[in-house]
C-alpha positions as CSV (number, residue, x, y, z in Angstrom):
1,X,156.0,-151.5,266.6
2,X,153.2,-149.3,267.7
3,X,152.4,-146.4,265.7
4,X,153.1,-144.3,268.7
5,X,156.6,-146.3,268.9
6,X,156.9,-145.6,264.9
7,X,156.2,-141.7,266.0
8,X,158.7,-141.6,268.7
9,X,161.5,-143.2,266.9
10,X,160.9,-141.1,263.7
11,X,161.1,-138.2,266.1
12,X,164.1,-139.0,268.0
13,X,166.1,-139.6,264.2
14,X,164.7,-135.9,263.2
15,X,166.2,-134.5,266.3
16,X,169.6,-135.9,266.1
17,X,169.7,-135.1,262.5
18,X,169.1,-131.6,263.7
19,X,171.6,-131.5,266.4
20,X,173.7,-132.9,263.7
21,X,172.9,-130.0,261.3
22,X,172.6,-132.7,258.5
23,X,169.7,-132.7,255.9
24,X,168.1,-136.1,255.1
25,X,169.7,-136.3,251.9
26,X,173.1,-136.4,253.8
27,X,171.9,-139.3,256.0
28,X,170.7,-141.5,253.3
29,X,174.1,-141.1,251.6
30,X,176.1,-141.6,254.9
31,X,173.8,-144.6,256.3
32,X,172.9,-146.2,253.1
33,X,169.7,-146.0,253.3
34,X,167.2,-145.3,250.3
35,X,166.2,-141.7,249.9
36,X,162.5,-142.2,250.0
37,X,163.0,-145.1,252.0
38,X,164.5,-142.7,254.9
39,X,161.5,-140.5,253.8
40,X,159.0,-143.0,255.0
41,X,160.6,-143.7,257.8
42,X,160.5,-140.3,259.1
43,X,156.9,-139.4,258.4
44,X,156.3,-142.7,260.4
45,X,154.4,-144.4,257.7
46,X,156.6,-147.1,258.0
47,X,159.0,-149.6,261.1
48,X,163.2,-148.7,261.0
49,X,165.0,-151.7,261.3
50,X,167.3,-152.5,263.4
51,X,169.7,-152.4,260.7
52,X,168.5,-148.6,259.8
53,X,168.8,-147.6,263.1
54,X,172.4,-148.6,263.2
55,X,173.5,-146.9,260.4
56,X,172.1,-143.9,261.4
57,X,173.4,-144.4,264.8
58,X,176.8,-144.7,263.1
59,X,176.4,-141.6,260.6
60,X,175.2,-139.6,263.6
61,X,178.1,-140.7,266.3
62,X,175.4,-141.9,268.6
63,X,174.1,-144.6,270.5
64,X,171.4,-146.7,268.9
65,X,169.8,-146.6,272.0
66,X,169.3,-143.0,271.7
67,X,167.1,-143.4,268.8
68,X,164.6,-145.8,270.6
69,X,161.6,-145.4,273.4
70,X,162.5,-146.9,276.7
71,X,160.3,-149.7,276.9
72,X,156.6,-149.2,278.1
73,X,156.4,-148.7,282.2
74,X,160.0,-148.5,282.7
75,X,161.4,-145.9,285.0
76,X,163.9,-144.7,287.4
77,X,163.2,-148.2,289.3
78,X,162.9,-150.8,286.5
């Protein structure tokens, strides 16, 4: 993963969290993810996994695919 990817994802976790009105600390209890782990994660300094993602996906009521870039180049008619 890019660091741009890294950004984007970390991004799109912080703004469902938000729209969620949940703190961090509630998502690393609900997804079981490590606190400073999550904390990592969300300052981009490090990949989610796939895994990760789920679980958030899962604490959050959302899509996975909500929490990931479209790939590079795609658009309306990719």
């Amino acid at each position: 993963m890019t660091t741009d990817d890294r950004r984007l994802v970390a991004e799109a976790v912080a703004t469902q969290l938000g729209r969620a009105g949940r703190s961090r600390r509630w998502l690393s209890e609900h997804a079981g993810i490590g606190y400073s782990t999550l904390r990592r994660r969300m300052q981009a300094r490090s990949d989610f996994t796939v895994t990760e993602l789920a679980a958030i996906a899962l604490a959050l009521d959302l899509s996975p695919a909500v929490l990931v870039p479209s790939p590079r180049g795609a658009g309306a008619d990719s």
